[in-house]
N, C-alpha and C positions, 0 to 999 in steps of 0.2 A: 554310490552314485545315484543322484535321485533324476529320474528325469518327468519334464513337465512339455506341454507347447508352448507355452509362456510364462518365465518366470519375469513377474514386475517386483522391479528394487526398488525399498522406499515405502512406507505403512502411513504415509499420509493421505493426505484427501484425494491427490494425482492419482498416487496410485491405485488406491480404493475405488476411487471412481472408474480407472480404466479399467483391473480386474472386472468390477460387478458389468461393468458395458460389455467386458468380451465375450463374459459367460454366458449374458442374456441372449447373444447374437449369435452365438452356438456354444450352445453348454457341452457339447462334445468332448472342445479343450479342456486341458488339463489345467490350470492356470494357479500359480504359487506365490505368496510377496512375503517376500523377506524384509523385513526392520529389523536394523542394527540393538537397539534399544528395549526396554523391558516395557514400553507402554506403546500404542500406535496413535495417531490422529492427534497429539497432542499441539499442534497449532490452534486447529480444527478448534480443540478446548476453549483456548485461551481469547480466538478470536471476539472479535466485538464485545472486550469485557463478561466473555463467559456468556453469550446470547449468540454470536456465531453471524457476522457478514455475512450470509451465503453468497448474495451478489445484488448489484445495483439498478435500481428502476431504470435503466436507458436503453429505451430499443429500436435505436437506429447506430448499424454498425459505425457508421462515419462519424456519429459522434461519439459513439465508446469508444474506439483506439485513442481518441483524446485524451484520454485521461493514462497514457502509458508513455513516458518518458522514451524506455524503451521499447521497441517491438508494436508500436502502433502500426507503424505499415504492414509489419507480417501478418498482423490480425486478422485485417480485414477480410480478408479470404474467408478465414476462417471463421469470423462472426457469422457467416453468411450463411454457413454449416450447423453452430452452434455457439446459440447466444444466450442472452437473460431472457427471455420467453421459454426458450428450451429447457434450459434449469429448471424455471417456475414448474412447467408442465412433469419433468422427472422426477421432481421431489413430490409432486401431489399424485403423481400415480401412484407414489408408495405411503403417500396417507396425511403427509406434510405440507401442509399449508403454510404459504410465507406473507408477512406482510411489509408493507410498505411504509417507511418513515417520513418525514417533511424535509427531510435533507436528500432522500432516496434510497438510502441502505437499506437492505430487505433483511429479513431474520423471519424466523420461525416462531408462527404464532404463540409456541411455549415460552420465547424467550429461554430459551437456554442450548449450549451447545452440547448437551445429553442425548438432546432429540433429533442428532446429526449422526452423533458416532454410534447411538443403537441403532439407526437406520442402515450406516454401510457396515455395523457387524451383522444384524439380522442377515441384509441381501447376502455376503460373502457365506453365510451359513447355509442358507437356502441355495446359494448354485454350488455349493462343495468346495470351494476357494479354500483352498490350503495358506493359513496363516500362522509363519515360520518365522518366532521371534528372536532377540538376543544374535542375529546371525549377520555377523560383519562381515560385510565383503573383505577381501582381500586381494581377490585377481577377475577379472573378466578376461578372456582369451576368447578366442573369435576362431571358429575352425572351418571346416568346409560347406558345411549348412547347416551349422547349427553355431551352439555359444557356450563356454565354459563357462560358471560361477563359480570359483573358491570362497567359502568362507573361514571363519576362523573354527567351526563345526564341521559343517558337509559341502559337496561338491554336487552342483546340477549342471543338468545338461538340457537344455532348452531351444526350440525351433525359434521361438523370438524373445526378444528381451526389450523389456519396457523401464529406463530408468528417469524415477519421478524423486531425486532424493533433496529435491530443495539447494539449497545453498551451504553444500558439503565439500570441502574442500578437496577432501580423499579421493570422492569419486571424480572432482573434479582430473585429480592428478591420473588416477586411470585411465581417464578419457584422451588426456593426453598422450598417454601412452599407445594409445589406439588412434593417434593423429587429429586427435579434434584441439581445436584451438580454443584456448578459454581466455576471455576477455577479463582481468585482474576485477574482484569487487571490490566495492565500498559503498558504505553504508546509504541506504535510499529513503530511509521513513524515517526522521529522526527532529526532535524539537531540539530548539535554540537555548543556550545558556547563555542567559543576560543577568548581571547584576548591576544597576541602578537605582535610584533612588528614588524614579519618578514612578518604578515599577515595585519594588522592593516590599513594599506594606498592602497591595492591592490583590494577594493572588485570589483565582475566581472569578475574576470582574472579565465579560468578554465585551470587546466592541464589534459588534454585527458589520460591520461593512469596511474595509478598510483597505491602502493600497501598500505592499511593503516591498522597496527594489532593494538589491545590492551593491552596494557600492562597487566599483569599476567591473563590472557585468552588465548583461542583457538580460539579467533573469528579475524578473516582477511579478506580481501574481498579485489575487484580489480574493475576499474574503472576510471570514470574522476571526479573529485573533483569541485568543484567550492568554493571560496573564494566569503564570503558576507559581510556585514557590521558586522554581530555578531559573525560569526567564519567560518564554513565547511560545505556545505551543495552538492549534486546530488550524482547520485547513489550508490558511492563506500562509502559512509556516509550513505546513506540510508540503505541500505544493511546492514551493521552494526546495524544500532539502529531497523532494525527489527528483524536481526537472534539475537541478543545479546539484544535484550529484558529485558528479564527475569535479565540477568545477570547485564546487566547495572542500572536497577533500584534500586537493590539490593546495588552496588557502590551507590547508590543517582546520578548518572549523573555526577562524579565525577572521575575522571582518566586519565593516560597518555594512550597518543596513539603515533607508529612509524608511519611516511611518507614516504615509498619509491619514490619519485620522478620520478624514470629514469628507475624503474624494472631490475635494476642492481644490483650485489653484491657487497659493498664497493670496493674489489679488481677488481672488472670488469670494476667501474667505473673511479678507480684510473690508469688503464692500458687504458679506454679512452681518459682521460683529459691526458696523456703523449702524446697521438698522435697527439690532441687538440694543444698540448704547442710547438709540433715540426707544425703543419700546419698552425698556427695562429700565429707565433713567435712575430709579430711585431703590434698585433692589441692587444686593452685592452681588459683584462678581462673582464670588467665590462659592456664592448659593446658590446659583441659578446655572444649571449645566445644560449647554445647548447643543445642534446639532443632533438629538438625539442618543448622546454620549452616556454611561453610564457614570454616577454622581461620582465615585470615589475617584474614578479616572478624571474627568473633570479636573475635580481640585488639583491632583496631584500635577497635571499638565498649567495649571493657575499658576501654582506654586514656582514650577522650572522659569516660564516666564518672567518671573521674579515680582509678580502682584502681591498687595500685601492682601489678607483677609477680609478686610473693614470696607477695600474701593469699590466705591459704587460705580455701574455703566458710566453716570454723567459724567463721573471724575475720570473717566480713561482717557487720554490724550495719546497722541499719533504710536510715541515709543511702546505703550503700552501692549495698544493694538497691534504693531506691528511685531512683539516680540510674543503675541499668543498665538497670533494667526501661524509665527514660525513655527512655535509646539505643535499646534492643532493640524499640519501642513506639511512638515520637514523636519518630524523631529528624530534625530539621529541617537540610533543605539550602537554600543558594542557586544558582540556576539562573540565568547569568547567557551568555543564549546558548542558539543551536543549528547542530547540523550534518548535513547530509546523511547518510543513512541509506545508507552502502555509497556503492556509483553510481545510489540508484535515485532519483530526485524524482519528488516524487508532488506534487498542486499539489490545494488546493481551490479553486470557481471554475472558471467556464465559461458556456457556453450555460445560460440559464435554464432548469430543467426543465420549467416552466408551458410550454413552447415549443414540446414536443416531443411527438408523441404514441408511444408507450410498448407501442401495440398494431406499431408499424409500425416504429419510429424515426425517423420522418420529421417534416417539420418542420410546425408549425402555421400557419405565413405563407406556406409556398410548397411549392407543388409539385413532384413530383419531388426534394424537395431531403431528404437523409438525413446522420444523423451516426450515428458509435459511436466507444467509448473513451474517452479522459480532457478531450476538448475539452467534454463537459459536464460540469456542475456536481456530477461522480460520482468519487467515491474512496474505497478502502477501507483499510483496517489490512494492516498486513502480512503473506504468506502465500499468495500466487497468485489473491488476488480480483479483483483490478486487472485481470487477462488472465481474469480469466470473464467480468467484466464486458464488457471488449471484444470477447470469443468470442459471446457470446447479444445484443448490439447489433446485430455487424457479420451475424451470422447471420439475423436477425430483418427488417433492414432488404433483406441478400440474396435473403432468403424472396420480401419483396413486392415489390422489382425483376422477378424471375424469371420471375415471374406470367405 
């Protein structure tokens, strides 16, 4: 029997992060994390293409929880506590400077997620953080003041327990056994499989601004698209299969979506393309891509239309315009499918947030008992909100251990 004051389950960033917080705020405790798994932090890896999200330029709480499907309102509190300021200033006490990209993602001036995971193995080294790997839970049992851990090795005994294990089914199931409620997942970060023809020969080609609804939904969003080998994929697609979650799954990943192209109204675009046909009279359609559109997209949207190559603006007459401005305006895909966005899976579903109190991270049926990260019912859009989210839980929850 080994015993700790705090054993945190879960060798990811949550938990990393809360360990190194509780140590620092009294190293006194004992503090132990267990991963199932022969490697740790390996999200952490893979994030932002092996350069590492750490978290997002935006520091005003009211506009951060925006970007979370679920659990924006519980945030807010908590941004309040700890936000992307606070990160910034953690990571550069310990030597890490992050920078800032044009879309807002921040990473690490190394560019690489190497200079994340030596940073929370040094710290864990320097405060004496026992990390205990290969070691599957199996039971949590909850006693009088304290907390059993079984695993499939050794048994601890711990005054509080911190579990950060992500979107784990298992411990899900534990949890319920301990009366927490878990709200069913399904997938949250995921691009579109479309095969078409307008789309089919173009992958790579993005359109910078663009508007995409779903068909008999409320869910829309705005954005630049990118066109891949398998169908739709960057923000204004991501955004979608996060806020539209629940609802998409429910479809089986099956449905139409509109494309506004040009963030015009059919009529706004058909009173462009007339100015278009009087200032271009003599040059082809099919060469002159406007709107700011990238060329290959262009033609290919020419083409649907059903123009032939050769017509010039002057030669366009009423059907003509009326059946581009449709493409450039309304034009309708089938969405039959989705896939994993990169390596990163992001899950909606988890711990009920009714559950949890939000001033603490801890849990509303039991004492001593804390969570942070994706094992609650919390996900965001794409863009390093996912790891703020886990950075102001796991920090929050370390606050009121440390006590």
């Amino acid at each position: 029997m080994i015993r700790a004051d705090v054993v945190v389950i879960g060798g990811g960033a949550a938990g990393f992060f809360a360990a190194i917080n509780i140590s620092e705020k009294n190293p006194d405790l004992k503090v132990i994390i267990l991963e199932r798994g022969k490697d740790v932090l390996t999200k952490v890896k893979v994030s932002g293409g092996g350069r590492c999200n750490v978290t997002h330029a935006e520091f005003d709480p009211s506009e951060l929880v925006k970007n979370y499907p679920r659990g924006g309102k519980e945030l807010l509190g908590p941004f309040h506590q700890f936000m992307t300021g606070d990160t910034i200033e953690w990571f550069e006490k310990r030597g890490i400077e992050l920078k800032i990209e044009e879309d807002g993602r921040m990473f690490p001036i190394s560019d690489s997620s190497q200079t994340i995971i030596d940073c929370f193995l040094s710290e864990i080294q320097h405060y004496g953080i026992e990390l205990l790997k290969q070691q599957a839970v199996r039971e949590v049992i909850k006693q009088k003041s304290s907390w059993l851990v079984k695993t499939d090795k050794s048994e601890f005994i711990a005054d509080n327990l911190v579990i950060t294990t992500g979107s784990n089914p298992k411990m899900w199931k534990l949890l319920e056994g301990l009366g927490h409620t878990i709200v069913p997942p399904v997938p949250s970060l995921f691009t579109f499989n479309i095969k078409d023809q307008r789309i089919n020969n173009i992958p790579g080609v993005v359109a910078k601004d663009v508007e995409v609804t779903v068909f008999g939904t409320d869910l829309s969003s705005e954005g630049p698209i990118l066109i891949t080998h398998w169908g739709m994929s960057a923000p204004a697609i991501l955004k979608l299969s996060a806020f539209g979650a629940i609802e998409l799954a429910k479809l089986d990943y099956t449905f139409d979506i509109k494309v506004n192209f040009v963030m015009r109204t059919f009529h706004e675009c058909m009173a462009q393309l007339k100015i278009y046909k009087q200032d271009h009279a003599k040059k082809k359609v099919f060469k002159s891509a406007q709107f700011e559109l990238p060329k290959r997209l262009w033609q290919q949207l020419v083409r649907a239309a059903g123009l032939k190559e050769d017509l010039r603006w002057a030669d366009m007459n009423k059907k003509n315009l009326e059946d581009l401005s449709f493409q450039l305006t309304e034009a309708v895909f089938n969405v039959d499918g989705k896939s994993t966005f990169k390596e990163e899976f992001v899950t909606a579903g988890g711990i009920d947030l009714k559950e949890v109190n939000f001033k603490t991270f801890a849990s509303r049926l039991h004492e001593n008992l804390y969570f942070a990260g994706e094992i609650l019912n919390i996900d965001a859009v794409t863009g390093g909100f996912n790891f703020q989210n886990a950075w102001t839980g796991a920090y929050i929850a370390a606050k009121t251990i440390s006590l």
